[in-house]
MARBA-3410 file (N, C-alpha, C, O; in Angstrom, 1 decimal):
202
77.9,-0.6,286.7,78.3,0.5,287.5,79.8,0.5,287.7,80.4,-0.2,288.5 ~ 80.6,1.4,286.7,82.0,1.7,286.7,82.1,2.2,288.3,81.2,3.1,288.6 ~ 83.0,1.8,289.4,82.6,2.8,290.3,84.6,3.1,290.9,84.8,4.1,291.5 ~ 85.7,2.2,290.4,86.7,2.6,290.5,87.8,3.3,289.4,88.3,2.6,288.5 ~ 88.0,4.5,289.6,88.8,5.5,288.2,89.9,5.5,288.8,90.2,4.9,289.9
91.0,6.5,287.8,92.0,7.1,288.4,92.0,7.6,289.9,92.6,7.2,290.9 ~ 91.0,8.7,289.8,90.6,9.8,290.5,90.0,9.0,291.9,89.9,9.7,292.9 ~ 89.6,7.9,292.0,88.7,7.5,292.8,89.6,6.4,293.5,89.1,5.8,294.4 ~ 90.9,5.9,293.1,92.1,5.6,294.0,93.2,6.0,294.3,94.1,5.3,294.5 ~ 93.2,7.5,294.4,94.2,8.4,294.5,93.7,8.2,295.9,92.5,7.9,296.3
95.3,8.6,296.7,95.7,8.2,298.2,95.4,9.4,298.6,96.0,10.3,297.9 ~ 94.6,9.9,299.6,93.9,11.0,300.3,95.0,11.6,301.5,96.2,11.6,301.5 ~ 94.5,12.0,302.3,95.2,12.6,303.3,96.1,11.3,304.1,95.6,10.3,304.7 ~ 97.7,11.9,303.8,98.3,10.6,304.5,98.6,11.3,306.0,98.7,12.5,306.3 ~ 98.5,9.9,307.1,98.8,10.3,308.4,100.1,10.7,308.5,100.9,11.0,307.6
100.4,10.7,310.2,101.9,11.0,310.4,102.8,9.8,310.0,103.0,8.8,310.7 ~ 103.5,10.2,308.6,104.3,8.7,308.4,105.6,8.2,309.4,106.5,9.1,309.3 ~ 105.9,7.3,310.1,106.5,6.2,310.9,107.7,6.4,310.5,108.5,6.8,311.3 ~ 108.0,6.3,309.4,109.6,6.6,308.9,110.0,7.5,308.5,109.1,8.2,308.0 ~ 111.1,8.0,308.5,112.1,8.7,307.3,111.9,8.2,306.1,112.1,7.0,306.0
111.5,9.2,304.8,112.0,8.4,303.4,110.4,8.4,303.6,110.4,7.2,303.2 ~ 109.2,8.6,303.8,107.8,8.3,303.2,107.2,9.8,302.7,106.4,9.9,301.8 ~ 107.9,11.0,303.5,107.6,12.3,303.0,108.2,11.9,301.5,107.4,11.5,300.6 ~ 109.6,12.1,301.3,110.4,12.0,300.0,109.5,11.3,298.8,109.3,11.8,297.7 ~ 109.0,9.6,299.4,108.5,9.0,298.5,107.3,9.5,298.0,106.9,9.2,296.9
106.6,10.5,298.8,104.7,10.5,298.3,104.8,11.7,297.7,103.8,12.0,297.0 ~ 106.2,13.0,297.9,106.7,13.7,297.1,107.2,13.7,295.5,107.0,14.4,294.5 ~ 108.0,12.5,295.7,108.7,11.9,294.2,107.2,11.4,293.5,107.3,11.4,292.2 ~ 105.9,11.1,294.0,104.9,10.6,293.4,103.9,11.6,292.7,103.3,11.7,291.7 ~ 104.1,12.2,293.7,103.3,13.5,293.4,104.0,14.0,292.0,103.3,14.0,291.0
105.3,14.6,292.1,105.4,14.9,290.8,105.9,14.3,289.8,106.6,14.7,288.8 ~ 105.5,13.0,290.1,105.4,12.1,288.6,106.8,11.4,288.8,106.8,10.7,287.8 ~ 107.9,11.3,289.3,108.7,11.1,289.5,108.5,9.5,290.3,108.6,9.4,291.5 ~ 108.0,8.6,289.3,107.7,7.2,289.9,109.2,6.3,290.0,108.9,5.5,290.9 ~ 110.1,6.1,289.8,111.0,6.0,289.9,111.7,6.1,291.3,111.9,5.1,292.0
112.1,7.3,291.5,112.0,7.7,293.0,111.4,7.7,293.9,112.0,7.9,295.0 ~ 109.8,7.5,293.8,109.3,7.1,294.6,109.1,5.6,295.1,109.0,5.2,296.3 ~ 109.1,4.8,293.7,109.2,3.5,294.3,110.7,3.5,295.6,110.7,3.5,296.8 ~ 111.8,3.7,294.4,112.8,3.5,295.0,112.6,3.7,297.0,112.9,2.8,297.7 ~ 112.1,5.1,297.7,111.9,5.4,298.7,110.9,4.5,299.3,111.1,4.2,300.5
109.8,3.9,298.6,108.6,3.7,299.3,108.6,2.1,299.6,108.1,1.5,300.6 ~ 109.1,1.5,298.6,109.3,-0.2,298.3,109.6,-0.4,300.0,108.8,-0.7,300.9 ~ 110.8,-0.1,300.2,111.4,-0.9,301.5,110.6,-0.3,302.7,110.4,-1.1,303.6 ~ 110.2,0.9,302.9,108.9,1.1,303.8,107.9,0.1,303.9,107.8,-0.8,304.7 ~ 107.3,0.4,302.8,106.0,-1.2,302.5,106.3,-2.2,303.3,105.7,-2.5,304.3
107.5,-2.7,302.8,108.4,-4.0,303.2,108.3,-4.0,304.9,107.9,-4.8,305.7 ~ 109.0,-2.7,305.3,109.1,-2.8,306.5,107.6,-2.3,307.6,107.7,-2.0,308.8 ~ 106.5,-2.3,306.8,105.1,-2.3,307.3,104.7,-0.9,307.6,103.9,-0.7,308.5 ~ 105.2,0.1,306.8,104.4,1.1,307.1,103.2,1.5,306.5,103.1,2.1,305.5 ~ 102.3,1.2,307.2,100.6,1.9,306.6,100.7,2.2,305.5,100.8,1.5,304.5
100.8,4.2,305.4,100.5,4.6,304.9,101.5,4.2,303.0,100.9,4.4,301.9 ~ 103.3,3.6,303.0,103.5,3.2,302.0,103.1,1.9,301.5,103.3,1.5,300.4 ~ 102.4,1.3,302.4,101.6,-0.4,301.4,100.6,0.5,300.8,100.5,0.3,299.6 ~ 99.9,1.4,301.1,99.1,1.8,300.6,99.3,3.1,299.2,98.4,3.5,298.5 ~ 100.6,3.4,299.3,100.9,4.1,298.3,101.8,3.1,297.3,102.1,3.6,296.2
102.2,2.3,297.5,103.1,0.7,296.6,101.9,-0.2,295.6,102.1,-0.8,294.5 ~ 100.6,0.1,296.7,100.0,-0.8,296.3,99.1,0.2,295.1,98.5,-0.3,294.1 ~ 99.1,1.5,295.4,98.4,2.0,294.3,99.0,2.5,292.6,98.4,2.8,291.5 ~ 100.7,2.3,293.2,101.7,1.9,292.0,101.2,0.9,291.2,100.9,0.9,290.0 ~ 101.2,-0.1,292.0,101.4,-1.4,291.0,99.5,-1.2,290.4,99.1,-1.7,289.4
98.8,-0.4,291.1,97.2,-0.6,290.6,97.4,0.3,289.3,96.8,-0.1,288.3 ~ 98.1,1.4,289.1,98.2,2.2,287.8,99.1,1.8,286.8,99.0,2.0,285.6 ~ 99.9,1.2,287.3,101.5,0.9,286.7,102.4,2.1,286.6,103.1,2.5,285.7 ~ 102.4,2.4,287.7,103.4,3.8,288.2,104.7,3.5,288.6,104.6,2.9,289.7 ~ 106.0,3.5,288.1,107.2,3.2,288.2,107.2,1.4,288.1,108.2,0.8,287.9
106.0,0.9,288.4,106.2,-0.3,288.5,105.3,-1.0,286.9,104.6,-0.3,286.2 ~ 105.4,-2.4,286.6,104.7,-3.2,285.8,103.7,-3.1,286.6,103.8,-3.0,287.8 ~ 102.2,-3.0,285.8,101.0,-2.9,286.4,100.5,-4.3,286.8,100.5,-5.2,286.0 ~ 100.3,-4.4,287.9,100.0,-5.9,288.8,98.8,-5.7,289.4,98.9,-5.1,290.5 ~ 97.9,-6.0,289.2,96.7,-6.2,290.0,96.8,-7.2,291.4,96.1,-6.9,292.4
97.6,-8.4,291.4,97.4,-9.0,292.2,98.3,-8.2,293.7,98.0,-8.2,294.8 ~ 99.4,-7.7,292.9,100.0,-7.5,293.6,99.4,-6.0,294.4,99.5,-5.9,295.7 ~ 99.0,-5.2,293.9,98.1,-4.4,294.2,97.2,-5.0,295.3,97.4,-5.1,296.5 ~ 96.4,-5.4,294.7,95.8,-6.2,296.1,96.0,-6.5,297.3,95.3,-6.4,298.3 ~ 97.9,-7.2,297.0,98.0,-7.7,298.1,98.7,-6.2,299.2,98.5,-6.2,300.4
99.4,-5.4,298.6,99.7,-4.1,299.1,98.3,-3.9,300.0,97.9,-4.3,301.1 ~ 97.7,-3.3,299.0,96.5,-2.3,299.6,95.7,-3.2,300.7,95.0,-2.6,301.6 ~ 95.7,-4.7,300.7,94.9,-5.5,301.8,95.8,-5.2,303.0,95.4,-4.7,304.1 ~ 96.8,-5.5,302.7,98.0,-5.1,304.0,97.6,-4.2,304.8,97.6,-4.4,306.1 ~ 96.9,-2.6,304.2,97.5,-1.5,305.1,95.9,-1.3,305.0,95.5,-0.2,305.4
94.8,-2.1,304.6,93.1,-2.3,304.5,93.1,-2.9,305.8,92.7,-2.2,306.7 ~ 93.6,-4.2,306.2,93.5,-4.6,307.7,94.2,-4.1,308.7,94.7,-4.9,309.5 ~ 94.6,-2.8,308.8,95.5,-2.1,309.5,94.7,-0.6,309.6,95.0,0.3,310.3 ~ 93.4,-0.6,308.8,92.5,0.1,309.0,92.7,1.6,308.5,92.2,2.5,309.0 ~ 93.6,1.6,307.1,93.9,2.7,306.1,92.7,2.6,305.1,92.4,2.0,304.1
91.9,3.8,306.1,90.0,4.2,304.3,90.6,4.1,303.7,91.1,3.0,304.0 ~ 91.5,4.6,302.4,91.6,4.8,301.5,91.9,3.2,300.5,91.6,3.0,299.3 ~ 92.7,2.4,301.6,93.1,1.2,300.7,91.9,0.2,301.0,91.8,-0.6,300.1 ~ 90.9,0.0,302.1,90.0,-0.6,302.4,88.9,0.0,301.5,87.9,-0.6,301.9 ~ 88.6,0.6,300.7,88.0,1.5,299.4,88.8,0.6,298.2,88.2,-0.2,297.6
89.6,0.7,298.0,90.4,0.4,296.9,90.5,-1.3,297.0,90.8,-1.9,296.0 ~ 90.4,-2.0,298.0,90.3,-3.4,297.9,88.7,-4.0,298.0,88.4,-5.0,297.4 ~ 87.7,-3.3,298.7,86.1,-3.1,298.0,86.2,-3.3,297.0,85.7,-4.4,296.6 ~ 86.7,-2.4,296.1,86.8,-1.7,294.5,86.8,-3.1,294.1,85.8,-3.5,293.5 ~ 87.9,-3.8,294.3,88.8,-4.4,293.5,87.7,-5.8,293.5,87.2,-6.1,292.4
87.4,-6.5,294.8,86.2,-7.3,294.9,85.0,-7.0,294.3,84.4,-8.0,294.0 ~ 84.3,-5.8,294.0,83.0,-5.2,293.3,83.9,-6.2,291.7,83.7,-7.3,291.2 ~ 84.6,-5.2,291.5,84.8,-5.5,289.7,85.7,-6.9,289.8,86.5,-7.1,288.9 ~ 85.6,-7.8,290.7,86.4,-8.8,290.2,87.6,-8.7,289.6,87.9,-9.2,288.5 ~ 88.3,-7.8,290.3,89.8,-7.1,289.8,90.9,-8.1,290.5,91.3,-7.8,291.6
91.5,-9.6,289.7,92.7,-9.4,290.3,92.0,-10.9,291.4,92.8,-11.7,291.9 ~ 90.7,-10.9,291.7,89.9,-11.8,293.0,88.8,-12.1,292.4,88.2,-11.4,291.6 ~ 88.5,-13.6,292.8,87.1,-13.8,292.4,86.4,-12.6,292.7,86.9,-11.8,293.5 ~ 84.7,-12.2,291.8,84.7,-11.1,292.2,83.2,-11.5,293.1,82.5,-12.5,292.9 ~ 83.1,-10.4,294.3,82.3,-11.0,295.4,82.1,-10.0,296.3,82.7,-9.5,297.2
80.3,-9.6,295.5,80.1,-8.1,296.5,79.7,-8.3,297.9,79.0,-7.4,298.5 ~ 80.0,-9.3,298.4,79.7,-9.4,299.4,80.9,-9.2,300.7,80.7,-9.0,301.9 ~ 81.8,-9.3,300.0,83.7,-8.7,300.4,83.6,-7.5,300.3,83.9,-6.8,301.3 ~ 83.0,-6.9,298.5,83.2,-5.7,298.9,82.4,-4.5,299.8,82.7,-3.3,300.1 ~ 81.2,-5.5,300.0,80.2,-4.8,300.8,81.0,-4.4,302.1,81.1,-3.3,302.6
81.6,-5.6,302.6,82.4,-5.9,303.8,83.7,-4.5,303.8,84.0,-3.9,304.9 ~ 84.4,-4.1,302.8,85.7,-3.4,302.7,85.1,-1.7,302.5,85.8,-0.7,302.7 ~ 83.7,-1.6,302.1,83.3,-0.5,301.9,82.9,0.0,303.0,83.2,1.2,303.4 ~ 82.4,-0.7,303.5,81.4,-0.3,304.8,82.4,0.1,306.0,82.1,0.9,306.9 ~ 83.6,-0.6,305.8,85.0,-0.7,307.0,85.3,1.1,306.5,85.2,1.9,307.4
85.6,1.3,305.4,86.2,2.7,304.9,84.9,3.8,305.0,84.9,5.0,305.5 ~ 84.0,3.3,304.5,83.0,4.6,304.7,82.4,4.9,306.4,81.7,5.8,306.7 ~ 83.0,3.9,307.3,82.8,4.0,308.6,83.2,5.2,309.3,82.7,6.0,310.0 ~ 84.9,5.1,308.6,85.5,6.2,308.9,85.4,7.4,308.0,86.2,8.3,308.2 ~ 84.9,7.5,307.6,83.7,9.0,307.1,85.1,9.0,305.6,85.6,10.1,305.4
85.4,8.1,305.0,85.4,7.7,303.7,84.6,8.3,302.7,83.7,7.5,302.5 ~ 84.5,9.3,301.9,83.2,9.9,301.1,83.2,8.7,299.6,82.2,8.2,299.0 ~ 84.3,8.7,299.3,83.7,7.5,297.9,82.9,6.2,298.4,82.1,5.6,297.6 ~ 83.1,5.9,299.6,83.4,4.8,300.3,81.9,5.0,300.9,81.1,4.0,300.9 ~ 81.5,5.9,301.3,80.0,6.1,301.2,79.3,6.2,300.0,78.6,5.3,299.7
79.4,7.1,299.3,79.0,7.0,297.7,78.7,5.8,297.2,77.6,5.8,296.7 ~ 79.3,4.8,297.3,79.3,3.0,296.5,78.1,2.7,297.3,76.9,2.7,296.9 ~ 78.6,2.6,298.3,77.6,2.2,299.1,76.1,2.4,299.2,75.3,1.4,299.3 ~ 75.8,4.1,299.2,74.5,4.2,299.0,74.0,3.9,297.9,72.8,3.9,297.8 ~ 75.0,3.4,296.7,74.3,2.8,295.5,73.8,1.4,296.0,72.7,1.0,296.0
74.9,0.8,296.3,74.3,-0.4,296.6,72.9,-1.1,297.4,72.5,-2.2,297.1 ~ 72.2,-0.1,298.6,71.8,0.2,298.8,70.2,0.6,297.9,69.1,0.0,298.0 ~ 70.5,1.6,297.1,69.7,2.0,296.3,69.2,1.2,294.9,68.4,1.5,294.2 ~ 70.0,0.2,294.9,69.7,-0.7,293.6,69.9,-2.0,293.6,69.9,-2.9,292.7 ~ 69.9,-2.2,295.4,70.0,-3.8,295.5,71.2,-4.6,295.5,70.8,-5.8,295.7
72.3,-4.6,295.3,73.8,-4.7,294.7,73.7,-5.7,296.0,73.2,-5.3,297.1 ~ 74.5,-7.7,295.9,75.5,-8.0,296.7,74.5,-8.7,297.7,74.9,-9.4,298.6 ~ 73.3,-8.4,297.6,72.4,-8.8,298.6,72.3,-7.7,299.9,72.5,-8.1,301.1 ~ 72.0,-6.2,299.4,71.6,-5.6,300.2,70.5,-5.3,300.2,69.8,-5.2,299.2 ~ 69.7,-4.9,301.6,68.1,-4.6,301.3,68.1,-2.9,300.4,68.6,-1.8,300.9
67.5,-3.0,299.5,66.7,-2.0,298.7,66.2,-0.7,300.0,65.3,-0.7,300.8 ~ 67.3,0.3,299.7,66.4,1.2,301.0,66.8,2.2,300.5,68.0,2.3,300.3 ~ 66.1,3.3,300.3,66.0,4.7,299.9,66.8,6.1,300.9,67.4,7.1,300.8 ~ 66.1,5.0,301.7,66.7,6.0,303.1,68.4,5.9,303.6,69.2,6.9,303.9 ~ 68.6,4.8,303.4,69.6,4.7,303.6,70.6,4.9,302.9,71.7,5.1,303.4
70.2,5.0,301.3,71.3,5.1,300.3,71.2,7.3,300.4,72.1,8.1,300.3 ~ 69.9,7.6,300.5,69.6,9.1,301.0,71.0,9.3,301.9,72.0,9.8,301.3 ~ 70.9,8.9,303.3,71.6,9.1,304.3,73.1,9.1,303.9,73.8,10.1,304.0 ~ 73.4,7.9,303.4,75.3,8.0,302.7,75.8,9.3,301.8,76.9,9.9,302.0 ~ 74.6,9.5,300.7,75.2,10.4,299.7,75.2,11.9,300.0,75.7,12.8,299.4
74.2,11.8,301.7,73.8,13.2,302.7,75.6,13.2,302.9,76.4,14.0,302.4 ~ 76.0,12.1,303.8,77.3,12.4,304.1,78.4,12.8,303.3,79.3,13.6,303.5 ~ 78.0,11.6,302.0,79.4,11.8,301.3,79.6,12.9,300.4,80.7,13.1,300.0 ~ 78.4,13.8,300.0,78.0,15.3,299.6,78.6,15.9,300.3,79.4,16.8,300.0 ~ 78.2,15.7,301.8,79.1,17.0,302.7,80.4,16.7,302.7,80.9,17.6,303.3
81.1,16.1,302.6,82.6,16.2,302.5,83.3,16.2,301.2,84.5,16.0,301.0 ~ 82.1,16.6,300.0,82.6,17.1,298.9,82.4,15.9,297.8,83.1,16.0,296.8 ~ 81.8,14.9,297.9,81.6,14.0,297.2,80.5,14.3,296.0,79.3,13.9,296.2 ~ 81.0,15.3,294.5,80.1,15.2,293.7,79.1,14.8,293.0,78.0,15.3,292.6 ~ 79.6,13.8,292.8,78.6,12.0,292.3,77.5,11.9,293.6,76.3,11.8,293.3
77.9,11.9,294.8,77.0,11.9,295.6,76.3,12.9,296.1,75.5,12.5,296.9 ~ 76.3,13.9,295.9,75.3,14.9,295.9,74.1,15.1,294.5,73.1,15.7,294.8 ~ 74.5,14.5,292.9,73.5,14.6,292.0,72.8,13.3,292.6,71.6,13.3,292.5 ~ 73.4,12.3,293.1,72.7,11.5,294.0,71.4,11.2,294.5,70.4,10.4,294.5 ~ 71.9,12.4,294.7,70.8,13.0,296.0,69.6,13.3,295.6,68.4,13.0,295.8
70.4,14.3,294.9,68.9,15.1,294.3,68.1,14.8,293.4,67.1,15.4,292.9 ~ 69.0,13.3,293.0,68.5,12.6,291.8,67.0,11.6,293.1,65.9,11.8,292.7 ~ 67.2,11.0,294.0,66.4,10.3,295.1,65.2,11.0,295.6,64.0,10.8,296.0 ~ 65.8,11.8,295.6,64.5,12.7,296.4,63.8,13.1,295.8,63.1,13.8,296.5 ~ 63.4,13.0,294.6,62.1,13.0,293.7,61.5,11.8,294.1,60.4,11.8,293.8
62.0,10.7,294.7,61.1,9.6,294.4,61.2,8.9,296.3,61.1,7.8,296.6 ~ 61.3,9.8,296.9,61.3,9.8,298.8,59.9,11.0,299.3,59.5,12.1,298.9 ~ 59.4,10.0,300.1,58.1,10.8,301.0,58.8,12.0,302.1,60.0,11.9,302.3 ~ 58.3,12.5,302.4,58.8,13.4,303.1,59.4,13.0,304.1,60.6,13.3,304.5 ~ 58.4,12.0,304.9,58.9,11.7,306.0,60.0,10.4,305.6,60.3,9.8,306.6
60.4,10.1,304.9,61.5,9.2,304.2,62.9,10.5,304.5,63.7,10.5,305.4 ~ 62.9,11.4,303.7,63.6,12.5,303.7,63.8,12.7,305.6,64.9,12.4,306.1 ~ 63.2,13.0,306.1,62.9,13.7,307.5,64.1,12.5,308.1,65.2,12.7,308.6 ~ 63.4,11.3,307.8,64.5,10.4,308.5,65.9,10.3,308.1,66.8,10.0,309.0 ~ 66.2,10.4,306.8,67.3,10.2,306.1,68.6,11.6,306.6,69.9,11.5,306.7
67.6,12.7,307.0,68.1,14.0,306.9,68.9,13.5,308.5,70.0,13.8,308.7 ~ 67.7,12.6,309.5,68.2,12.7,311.0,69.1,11.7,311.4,69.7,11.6,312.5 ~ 69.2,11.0,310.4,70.1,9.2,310.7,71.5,10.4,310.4,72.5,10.4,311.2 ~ 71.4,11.3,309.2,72.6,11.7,309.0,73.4,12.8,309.9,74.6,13.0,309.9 ~ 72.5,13.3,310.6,72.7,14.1,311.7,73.4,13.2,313.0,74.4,13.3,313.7
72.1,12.4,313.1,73.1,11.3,314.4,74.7,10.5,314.6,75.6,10.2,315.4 ~ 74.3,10.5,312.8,75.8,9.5,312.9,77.1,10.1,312.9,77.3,11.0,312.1 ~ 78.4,9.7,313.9,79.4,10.1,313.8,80.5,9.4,313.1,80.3,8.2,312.8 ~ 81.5,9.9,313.0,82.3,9.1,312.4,83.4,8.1,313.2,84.2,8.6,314.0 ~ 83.4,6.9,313.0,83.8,5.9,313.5,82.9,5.3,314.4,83.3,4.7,315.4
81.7,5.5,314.2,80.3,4.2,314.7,80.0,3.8,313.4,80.2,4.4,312.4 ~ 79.5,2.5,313.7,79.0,1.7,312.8,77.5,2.6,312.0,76.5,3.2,312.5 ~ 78.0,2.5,311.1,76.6,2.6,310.4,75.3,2.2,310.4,75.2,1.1,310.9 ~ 74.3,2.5,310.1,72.7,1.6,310.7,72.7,0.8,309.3,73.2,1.3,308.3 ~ 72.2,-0.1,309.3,71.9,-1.2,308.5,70.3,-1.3,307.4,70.0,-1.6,306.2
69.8,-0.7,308.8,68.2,-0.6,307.8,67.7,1.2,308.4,68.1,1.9,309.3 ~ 66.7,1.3,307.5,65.8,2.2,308.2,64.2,2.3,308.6,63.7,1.5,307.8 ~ 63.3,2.8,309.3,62.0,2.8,309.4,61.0,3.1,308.3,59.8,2.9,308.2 ~ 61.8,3.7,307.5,60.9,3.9,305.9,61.6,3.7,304.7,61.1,4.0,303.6 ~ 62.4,3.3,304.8,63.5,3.3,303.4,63.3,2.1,302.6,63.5,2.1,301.4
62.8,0.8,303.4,62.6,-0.2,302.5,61.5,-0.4,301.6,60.4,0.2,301.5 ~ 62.0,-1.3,300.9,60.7,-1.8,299.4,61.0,-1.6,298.3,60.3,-1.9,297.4
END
């Protein structure tokens, strides 16, 4: 299961950035102008801003203005992951699934997925409901539950997770469905996710 691309570590909606010089930098990035954007974003990083560990750290993950560094990647994107940026808590999952760079160990990335798809993360649910759905890492096997993620991560435009969907539900009871439909209704974003469901296992 290929589950991290280009497209699927691109840096999402950035917050209100903390310094001067992080607009410039994620501009210079945008239009390919990696150069300039290092130059702006490096000493941000340095100086702890969220949202640039997490755009430094996805430099060095492509090899964008910088030598392509996995480790160092890592160590960016963990930075602004325990500081509670989805986007890099997804991309350091990633990195733990494929043994990128870290012993590899789905049980970390079970841990970094679950942190980012909490906050209503759509790839970050996506993984998830696979893992879920196919056992991955030492998760329980549950239908419902992997239903319920790809319910979420579909509605926030997650394509993969909507064929998902409709790929599962040929092989869900109704009342499997019924539940999957209402766990997804209940849940808000930034509560913990449910763990098991009343019909989803086996």
């Amino acid at each position: 299961m290929r589950i991290i691309t280009a497209a699927g570590v691109a840096w999402g909606a950035l917050g209100s950035p903390a310094y001067a010089g992080f607009a410039e930098g994620a501009t210079a990035y945008n239009n390919r102008n990696y150069a300039v954007a290092y130059k702006e974003i490096e000493p941000l990083a340095r100086a702890g801003n969220t949202d640039a560990e997490h755009l430094l750290g996805l430099m060095y993950y492509m090899g964008r203005g910088v030598q392509q560094d996995y480790k160092q990647a890592l160590t960016w994107h963990r930075k602004a992951a325990l500081k509670g940026k989805a986007d890099a808590q997804y991309v350091v999952g990633a990195m733990y699934y494929t043994g990128n760079a870290v012993i590899q160990d789905h049980k970390q990335a079970i841990t970094w997925f679950r942190k980012a798809a909490e906050q209503g993360h759509a790839e970050a649910q996506q993984v998830l409901g696979l893992m879920y759905r196919y056992h991955i890492g030492g998760m329980p096997q549950d239908n419902v539950l992997a239903y319920m993620l790809w319910n979420l991560a579909a509605a926030a435009g997650n394509a993969k997770a909507a064929e998902q969907r409709a790929s599962i539900v040929t092989k869900m009871t109704a009342e499997q469905i019924e539940e999957g439909q209402a766990m997804s209704s209940a849940w808000k974003t930034g509560t913990p996710l449910p763990r098991s469901s009343r019909t989803g296992g086996g």
